[in-house]
C-alpha positions as CSV (number, residue, x, y, z in Angstrom):
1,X,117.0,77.4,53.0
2,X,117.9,81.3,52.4
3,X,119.4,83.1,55.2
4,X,116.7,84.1,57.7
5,X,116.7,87.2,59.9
6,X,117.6,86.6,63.8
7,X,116.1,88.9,66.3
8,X,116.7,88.9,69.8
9,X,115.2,90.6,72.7
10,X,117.6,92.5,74.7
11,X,117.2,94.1,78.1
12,X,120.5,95.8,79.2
13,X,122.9,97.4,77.3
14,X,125.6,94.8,78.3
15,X,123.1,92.3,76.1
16,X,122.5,94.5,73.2
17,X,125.8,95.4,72.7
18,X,127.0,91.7,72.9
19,X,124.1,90.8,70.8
20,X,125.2,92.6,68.3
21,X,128.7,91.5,68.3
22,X,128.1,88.2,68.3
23,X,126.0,88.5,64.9
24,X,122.3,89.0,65.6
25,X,120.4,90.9,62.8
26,X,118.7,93.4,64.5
27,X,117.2,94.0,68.5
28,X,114.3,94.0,70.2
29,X,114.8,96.6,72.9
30,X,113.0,96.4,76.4
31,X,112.8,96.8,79.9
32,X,111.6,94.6,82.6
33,X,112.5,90.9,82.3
34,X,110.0,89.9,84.5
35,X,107.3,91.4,83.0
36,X,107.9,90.3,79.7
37,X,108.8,93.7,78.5
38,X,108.1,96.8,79.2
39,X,109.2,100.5,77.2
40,X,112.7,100.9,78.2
41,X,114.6,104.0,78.5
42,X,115.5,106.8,76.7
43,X,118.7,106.8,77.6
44,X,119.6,102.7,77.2
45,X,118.3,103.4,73.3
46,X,120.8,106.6,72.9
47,X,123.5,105.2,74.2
48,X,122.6,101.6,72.3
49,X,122.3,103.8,68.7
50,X,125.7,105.5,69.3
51,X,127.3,101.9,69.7
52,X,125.7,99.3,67.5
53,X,125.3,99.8,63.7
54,X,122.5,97.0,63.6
55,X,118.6,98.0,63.6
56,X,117.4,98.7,66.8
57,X,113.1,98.2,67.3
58,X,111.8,99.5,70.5
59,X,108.9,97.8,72.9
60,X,106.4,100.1,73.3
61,X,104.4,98.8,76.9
62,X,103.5,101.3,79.5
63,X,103.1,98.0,82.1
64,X,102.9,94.4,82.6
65,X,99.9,92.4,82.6
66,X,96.9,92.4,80.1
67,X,97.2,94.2,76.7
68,X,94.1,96.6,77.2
69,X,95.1,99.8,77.6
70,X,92.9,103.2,78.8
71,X,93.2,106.0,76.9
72,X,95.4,107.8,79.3
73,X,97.8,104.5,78.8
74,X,97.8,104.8,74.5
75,X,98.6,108.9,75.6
76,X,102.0,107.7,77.2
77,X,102.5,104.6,74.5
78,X,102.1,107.9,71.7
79,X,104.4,110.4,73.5
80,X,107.1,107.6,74.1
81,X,107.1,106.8,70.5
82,X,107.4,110.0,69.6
83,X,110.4,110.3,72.3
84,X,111.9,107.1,71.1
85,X,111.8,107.9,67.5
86,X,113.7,111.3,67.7
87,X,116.3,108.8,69.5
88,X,116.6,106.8,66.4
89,X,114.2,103.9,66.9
90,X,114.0,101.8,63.8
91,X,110.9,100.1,64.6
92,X,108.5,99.6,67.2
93,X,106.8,96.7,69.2
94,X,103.9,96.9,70.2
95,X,99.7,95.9,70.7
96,X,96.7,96.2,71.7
97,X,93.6,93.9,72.5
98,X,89.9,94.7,73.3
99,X,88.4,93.7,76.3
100,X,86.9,90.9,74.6
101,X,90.4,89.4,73.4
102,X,89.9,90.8,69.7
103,X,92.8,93.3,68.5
104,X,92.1,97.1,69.0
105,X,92.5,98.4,65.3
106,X,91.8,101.7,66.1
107,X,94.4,102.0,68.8
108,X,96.7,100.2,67.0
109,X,96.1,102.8,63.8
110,X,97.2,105.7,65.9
111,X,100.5,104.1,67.3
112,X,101.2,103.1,63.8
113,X,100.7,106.9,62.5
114,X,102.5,108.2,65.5
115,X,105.6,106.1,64.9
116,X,105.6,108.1,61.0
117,X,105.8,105.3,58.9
118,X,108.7,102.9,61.0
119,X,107.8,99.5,60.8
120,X,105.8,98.1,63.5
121,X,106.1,94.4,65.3
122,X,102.4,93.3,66.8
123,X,103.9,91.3,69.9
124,X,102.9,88.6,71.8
125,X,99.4,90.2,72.5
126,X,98.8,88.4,69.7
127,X,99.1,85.0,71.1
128,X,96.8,86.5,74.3
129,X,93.7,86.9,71.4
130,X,90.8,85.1,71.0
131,X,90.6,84.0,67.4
132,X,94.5,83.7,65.8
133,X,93.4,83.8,62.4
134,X,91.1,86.1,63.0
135,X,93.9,88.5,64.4
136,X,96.2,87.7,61.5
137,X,93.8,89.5,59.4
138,X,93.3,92.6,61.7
139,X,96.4,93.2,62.1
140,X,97.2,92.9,58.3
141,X,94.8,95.9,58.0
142,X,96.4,97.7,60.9
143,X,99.6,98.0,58.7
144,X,102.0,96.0,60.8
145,X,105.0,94.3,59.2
146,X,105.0,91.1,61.5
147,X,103.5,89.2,64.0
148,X,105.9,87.9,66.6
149,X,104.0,84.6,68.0
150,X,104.4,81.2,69.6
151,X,101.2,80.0,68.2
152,X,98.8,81.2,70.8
153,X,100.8,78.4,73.3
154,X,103.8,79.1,75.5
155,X,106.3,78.0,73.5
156,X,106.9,77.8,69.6
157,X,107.4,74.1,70.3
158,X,103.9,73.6,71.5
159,X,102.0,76.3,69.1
160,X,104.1,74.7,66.1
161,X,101.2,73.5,64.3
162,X,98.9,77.2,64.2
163,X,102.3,79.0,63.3
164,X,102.8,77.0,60.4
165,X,99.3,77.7,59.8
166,X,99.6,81.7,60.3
167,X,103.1,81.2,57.7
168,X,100.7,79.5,55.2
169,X,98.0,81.8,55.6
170,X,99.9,84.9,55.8
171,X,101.7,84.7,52.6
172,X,103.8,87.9,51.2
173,X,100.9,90.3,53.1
174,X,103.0,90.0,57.0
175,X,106.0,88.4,58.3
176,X,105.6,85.5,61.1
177,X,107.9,85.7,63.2
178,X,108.4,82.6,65.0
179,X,109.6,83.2,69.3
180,X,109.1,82.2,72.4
181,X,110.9,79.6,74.1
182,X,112.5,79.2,70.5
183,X,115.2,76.5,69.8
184,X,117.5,75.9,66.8
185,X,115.9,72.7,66.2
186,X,112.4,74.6,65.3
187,X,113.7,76.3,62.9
188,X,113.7,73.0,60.0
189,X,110.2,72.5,60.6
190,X,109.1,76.2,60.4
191,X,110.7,76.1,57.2
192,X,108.7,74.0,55.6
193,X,106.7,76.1,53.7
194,X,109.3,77.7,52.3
195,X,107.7,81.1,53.4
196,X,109.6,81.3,56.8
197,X,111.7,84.6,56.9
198,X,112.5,85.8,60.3
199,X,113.1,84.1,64.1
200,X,112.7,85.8,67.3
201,X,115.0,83.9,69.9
202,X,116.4,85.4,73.0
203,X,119.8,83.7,73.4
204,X,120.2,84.6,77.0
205,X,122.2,84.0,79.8
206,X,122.7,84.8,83.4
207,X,125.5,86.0,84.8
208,X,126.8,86.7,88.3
209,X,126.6,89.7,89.7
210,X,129.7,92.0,89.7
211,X,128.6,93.2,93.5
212,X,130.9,91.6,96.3
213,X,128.2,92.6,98.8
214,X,124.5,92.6,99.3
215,X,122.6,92.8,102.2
216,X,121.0,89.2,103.5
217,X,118.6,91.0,105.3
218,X,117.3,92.7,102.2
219,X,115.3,90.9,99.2
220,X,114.2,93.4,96.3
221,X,112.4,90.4,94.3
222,X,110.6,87.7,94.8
223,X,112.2,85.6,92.4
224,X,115.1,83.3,94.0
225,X,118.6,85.1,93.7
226,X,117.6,87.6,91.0
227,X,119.2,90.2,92.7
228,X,122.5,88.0,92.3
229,X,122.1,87.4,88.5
230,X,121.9,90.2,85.7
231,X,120.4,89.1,82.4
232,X,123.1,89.3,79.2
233,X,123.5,87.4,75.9
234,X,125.2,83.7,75.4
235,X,127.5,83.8,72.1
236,X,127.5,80.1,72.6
237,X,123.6,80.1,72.3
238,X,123.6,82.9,69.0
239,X,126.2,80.4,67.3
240,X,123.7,77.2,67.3
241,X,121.4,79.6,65.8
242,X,124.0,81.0,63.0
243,X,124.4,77.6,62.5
244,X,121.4,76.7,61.1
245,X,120.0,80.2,59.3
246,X,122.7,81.7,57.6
């Protein structure tokens, strides 16, 4: 097996920077754990630019939840590329769905042509669509690079069968890029086909926080002890990945 491209999703600079010293091939910058991602700041990507020599894409998602946006919404998503990309953005994450679960190809269109020829991720919008296949093809003619999808399941594990279908299917015309609950074990059988070329996998870890006090009284999140934890990258975790791609 040739060596394969590891991506991982980072969403502080303490992650991205240890990301990239520990050896992963390029980031997926975001804000907003919880939400699954959301656009992060200006500032996190300046400061990540000036410190990691390593490609940097940028999630472009005004909010959490569904993937249909108003037009007022795809206004924001086009002024933050433009934003992001003066910053030094490589790429960009993003998509968009109709109502009726099909992807938007006009919206997605004018993100692509805002972002001035970068290359573009459709995210895990994808796996939120009604038809896969269907949505291979549409956003082929959208002009994205790859698909980042766990096979319309939760995990990769479970969607393994439809992404080895998409790989198949998909050819040389886009990359499928395997994530989502990702292990290093997966990555054997997504290689089957010999068409396999990139791997999304988050490597996280959760450390405690550096605060020695915190109000009990006070709970910012209604996840257990979140406000205790902050959200950074496991070398241990990269290395079983290294392990078996490069």
């Amino acid at each position: 097996m040739s060596s394969l491209i590891l991506e991982a999703p980072v969403f502080t600079v303490e992650a991205a920077l240890k990301a990239a010293e520990y050896g992963i091939d390029r980031l997926e910058l975001c804000a907003d754990f919880l939400e699954g991602g959301e656009t992060p700041s200006a500032g996190t990507l300046k400061l990540i630019k000036e410190k990691v020599d390593i490609p940097v894409f940028v999630m472009i998602r005004p909010r959490g939840g569904d993937f249909v946006y108003t037009s007022e919404e795809l206004e924001v998503m086009k002024e933050d590329i433009k934003v992001l990309k003066g910053l030094g953005a490589d790429g960009f994450v993003f998509g968009v769905l109709t109502p009726l679960g099909e992807v938007n190809i006009g919206a997605c269109e004018q993100l692509i042509e805002a972002t001035g020829g970068l290359p573009c991720t459709f995210h895990r919008a994808f796996d939120a669509s009604r038809n896969l296949e269907k949505s291979l093809e549409a956003v082929i003619e959208c002009g994205f690079r790859r698909i980042l999808t766990s096979g319309g399941k939760n995990t990769v594990s479970e969607g393994m069968e439809m992404i080895n279908r998409l790989i198949k299917k998909a050819g040389n015309r886009i990359v499928i890029m395997p994530g989502g609950g990702m292990k290093p074990d997966l990555v054997a059988p997504l290689s089957a086909s010999g068409n396999l070329k990139e791997i999304h996998a988050s490597c996280k870890v959760w450390r405690n926080s550096f605060s020695e006090y915190w109000n009990k009284d006070l709970v910012l999140s209604s996840v257990p002890k979140y406000q205790d934890r902050v959200l950074s990258v496991s070398k241990e975790e990269v290395d079983k990945f290294l392990k078996v791609i490069k």
